[in-house]
N, C-alpha and C positions, 0 to 999 in steps of 0.2 A: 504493500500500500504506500504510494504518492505522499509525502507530506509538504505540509504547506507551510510558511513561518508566516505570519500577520504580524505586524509593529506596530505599535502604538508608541509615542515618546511620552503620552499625559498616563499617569498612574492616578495623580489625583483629583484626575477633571472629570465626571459623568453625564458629557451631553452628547449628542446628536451624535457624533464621526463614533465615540466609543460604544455608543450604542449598535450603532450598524454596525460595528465590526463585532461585537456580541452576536450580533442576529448571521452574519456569514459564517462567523464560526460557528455555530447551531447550522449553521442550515448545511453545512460540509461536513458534518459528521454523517450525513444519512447519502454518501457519496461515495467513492471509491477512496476519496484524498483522505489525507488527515489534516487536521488544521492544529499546529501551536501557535500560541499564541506569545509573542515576545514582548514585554511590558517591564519599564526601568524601574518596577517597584511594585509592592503591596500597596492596594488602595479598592477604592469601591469596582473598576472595571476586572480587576484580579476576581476579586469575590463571585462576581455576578457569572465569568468565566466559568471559576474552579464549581460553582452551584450545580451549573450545566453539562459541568463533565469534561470541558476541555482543556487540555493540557498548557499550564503556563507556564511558563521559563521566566524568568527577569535578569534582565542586563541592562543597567543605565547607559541612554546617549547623552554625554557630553554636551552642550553648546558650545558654538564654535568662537571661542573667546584665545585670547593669545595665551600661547602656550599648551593647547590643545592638542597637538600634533602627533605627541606619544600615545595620550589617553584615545585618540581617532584611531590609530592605528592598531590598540591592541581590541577594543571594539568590532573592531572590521574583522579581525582576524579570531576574536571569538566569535563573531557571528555568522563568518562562514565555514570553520568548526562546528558550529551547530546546525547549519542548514547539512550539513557531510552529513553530521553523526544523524540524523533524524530522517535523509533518505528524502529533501524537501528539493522537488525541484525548480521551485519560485518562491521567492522573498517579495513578500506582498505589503507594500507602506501605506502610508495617510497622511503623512503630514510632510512637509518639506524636508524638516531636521532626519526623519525617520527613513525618507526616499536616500535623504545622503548618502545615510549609513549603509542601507539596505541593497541601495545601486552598486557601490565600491565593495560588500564582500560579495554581490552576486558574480562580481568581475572576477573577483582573486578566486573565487570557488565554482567559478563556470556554471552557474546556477540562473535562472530569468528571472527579473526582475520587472513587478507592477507596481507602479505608486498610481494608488487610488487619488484624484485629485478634487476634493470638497469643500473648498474656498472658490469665489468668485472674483477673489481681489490676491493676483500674488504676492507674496512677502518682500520683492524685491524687483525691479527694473531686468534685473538678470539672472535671477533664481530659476524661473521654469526654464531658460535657454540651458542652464548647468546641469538641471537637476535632467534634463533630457537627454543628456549624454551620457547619463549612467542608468539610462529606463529603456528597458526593449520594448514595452508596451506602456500607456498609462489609461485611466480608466477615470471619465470622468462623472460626477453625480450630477451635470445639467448641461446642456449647449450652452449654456452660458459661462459655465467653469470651463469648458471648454472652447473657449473664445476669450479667456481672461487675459491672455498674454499673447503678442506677437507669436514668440515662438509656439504656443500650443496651437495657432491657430495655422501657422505655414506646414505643421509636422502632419503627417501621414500616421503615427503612431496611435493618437490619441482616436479612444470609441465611446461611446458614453454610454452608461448603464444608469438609470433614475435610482436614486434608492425606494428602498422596498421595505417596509416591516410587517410583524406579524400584528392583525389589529388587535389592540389591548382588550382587556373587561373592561367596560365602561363602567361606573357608578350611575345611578341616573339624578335627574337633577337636583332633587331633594337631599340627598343621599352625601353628596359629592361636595354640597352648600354647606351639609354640617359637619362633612367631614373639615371641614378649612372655615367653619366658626361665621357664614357669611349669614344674612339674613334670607328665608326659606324663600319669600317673592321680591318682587321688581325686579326692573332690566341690570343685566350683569355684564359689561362690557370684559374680557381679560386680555394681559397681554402677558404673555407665555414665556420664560426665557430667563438667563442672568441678563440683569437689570444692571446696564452698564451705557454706555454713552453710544456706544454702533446699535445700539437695540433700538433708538428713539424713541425711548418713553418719554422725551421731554416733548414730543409730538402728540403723543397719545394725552398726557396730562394738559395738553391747550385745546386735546379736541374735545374734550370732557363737556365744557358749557354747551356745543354744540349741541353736543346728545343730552346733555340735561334741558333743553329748552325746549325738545323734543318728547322725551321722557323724564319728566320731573323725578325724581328720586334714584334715577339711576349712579351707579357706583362703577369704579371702576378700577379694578384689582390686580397686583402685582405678583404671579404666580412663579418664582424663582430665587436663585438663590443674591441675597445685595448684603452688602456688608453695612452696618449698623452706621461705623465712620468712615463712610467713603463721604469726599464730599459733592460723590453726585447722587446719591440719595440724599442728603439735603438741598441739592439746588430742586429734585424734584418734585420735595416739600415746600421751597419754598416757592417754588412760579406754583403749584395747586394750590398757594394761602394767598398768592398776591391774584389769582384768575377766581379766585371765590368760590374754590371747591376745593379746599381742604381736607373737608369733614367728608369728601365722598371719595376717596382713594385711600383702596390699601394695601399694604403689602405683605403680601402672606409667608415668605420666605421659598427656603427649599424643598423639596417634596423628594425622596428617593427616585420615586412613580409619580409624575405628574401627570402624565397620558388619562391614566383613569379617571380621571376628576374633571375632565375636558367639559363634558355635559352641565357643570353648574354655570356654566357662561353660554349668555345667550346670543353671544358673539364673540368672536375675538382678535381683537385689534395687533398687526405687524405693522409698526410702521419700520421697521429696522432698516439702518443704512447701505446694506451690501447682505448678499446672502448668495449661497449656491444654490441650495434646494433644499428649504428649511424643513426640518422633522414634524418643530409642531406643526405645522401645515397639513403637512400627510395626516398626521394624528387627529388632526381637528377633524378631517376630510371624513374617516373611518368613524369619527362620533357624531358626523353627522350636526356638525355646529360649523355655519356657515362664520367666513371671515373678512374683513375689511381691511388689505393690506397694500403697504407701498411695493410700487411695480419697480424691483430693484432685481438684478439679476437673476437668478433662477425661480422667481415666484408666480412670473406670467407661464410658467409650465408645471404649475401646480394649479391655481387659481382660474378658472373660468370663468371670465368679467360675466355679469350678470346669470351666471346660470348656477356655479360654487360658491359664490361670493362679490364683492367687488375689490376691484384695481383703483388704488388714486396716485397719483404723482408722488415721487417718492419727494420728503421735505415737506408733503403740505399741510397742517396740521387742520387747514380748514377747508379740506378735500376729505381727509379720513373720519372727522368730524360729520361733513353732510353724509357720508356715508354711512357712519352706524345710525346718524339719524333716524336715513329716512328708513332704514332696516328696523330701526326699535318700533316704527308707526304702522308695520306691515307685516305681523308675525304670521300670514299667509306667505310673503316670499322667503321669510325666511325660513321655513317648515321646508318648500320646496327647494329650498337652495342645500338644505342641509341632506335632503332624501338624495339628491341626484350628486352631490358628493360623498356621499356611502354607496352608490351604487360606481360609480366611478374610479373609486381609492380601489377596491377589489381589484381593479383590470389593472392600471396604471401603476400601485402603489404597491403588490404582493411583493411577502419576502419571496414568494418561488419564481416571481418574472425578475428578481435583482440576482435570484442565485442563478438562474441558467443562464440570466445576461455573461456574468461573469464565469461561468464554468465556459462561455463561447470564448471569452479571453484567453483563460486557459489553456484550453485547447487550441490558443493558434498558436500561444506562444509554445505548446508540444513543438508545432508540428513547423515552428520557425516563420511564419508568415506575421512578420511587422512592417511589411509597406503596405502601401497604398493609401486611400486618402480617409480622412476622419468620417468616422460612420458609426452609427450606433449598433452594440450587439445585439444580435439576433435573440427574441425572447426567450 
């Protein structure tokens, strides 16, 4: 049996990229391959891994800071030592730091290497041209992660596979309200995510009077993880006390499983600055709760203007505003927007249309076929 190495460089981070790569790894066990998983440490994606059954290894990657050079090199050379000892014939990344490493001992150990590509915005000017010269295929989570950079977009190597999950247990609305302390009725706007400055909650918090002028008593909730003293959780306090809604936003912190809670909002607000192909989205899709998000990279291939939800300009706080307006005034469209988004997450967003995507990767890179021009895998 085939084994497979998967990198992750975040041990302590549990969003979206660590998640899908939980849900690959699950889904390559019921496969010929085997899937390790290589993570620079114990932390919640370790856990959620070893629950599952799949095998972890940990080797910390380094950043590449001066004087790095020794610690790069015996990395490289543990790691394709362990792609050998494990019988893996692809080294499979996520992140930039993680392609590095991954590209350079697939070299030294004659092994293929995939770096998965889940950012819309590259890290650097010259990062996707480098990190392509140690990739024999990359795999991207949206045509638009796959269009982030010159060099991904001139390369023949690049295919794009949407991610895919398995859809959660939902809570139902009631249910979901008291599990997160919220009051059982009125309109429930959320906006889903760490609560950080690329998120634009400072958008969401101006479009608030909006939908309050619409829906009087509506509230509008911060479902993720925010640090107590950062101080952009007080500027977001303090433009909701200087816009005169205050008293109507909250923030609920982190949730292990946030997915399941989805249903206690009767909308949910993305206005985020850049995204590849955001999870909760997919997640929202699956529960069947329509959303009102800025059209920023991979979200117009999630989002179906008027029929899943709507699209407004990304930056406009008083575009994403009229839109949950006129959503909270019309719980007919939104019943319909939320039903043909669960019927559409099934086709689109399955973890089994992301694993065969990616097992078509695989298998080209068996069989040595990395030219030709950017295409998506075959379902």
């Amino acid at each position: 049996m085939q084994g497979v190495l998967l990198l992750s460089e975040r041990a302590d981070y549990y969003g979206g990229g660590q998640r899908s790569l939980r849900d690959l790894a699950i889904y390559l066990r019921h496969t010929p391959l085997r899937p390790i998983a290589v993570l620079p440490g114990p932390g919640p994606l370790a856990t959620s891994l070893l629950e599952a059954g799949i095998d972890v290894r940990h080797l910390p990657l380094p950043r590449m800071r001066g004087g790095a050079g020794p610690r790069l090199l015996r990395t490289v050379w543990a790691l394709a030592t362990l792609a050998r000892g494990q019988g893996a014939f692809v080294l499979h990344s996520d992140s930039p730091r993680a392609a590095l490493y991954a590209g350079l001992a697939a070299r030294l150990g004659r092994r293929a290497h995939l770096w998965h590509v889940r950012a819309s915005v590259a890290s650097s000017a010259v990062s996707d041209r480098l990190l392509l010269g140690v990739t024999d295929l990359a795999v991207a989570v949206s045509r638009a992660a796959a269009g982030r950079s010159a060099a991904l977009r001139a390369s023949g190597r690049v295919r794009v596979v949407p991610t895919g999950i398995r859809p959660p247990v939902f809570l139902e609305r009631r249910a979901a309200r008291q599990v997160l302390g919220l009051p059982l009725e009125g309109f429930l706007a959320g906006v889903v995510g760490r609560v950080e400055p690329d998120k634009g909650g400072d958008d969401a918090v101006a479009a608030l009077p909006l939908l309050r002028s619409a829906a009087p008593g509506s509230l509008l909730a911060f479902l993720g993880p925010a640090d107590e003293r950062s101080a952009w959780l007080l500027t977001l306090r303090q433009r909701a006390a200087a816009a005169g809604v205050g008293g109507s936003v909250r923030f609920l912190g982190a949730r292990q499983e946030a997915a399941p809670l989805l249903r206690a909002f009767d909308l949910i607000l993305h206005p985020s600055r850049h995204e590849a192909l955001p999870r909760v989205l997919i997640e929202a899709m699956f529960a069947g709760v329509p959303v009102v998000a800025a059209a920023v990279g991979g979200v117009p291939e999630v989002v179906d203007h008027g029929v899943t939800g709507l699209l407004a300009p990304p930056r406009d706080p008083g575009a994403l505003g009229a839109g949950a307006a006129s959503l909270s005034l019309d719980p007919g469209r939104r019943l319909a927007m939320g039903e043909a988004a669960a019927r559409i997450a099934g086709d689109r967003f399955s973890l089994e249309a992301m694993g065969r995507g990616v097992m078509s990767v695989y298998e080209e890179l068996r069989r040595g076929r990395t030219d030709g021009a950017r295409r998506e895998a075959a379902p």
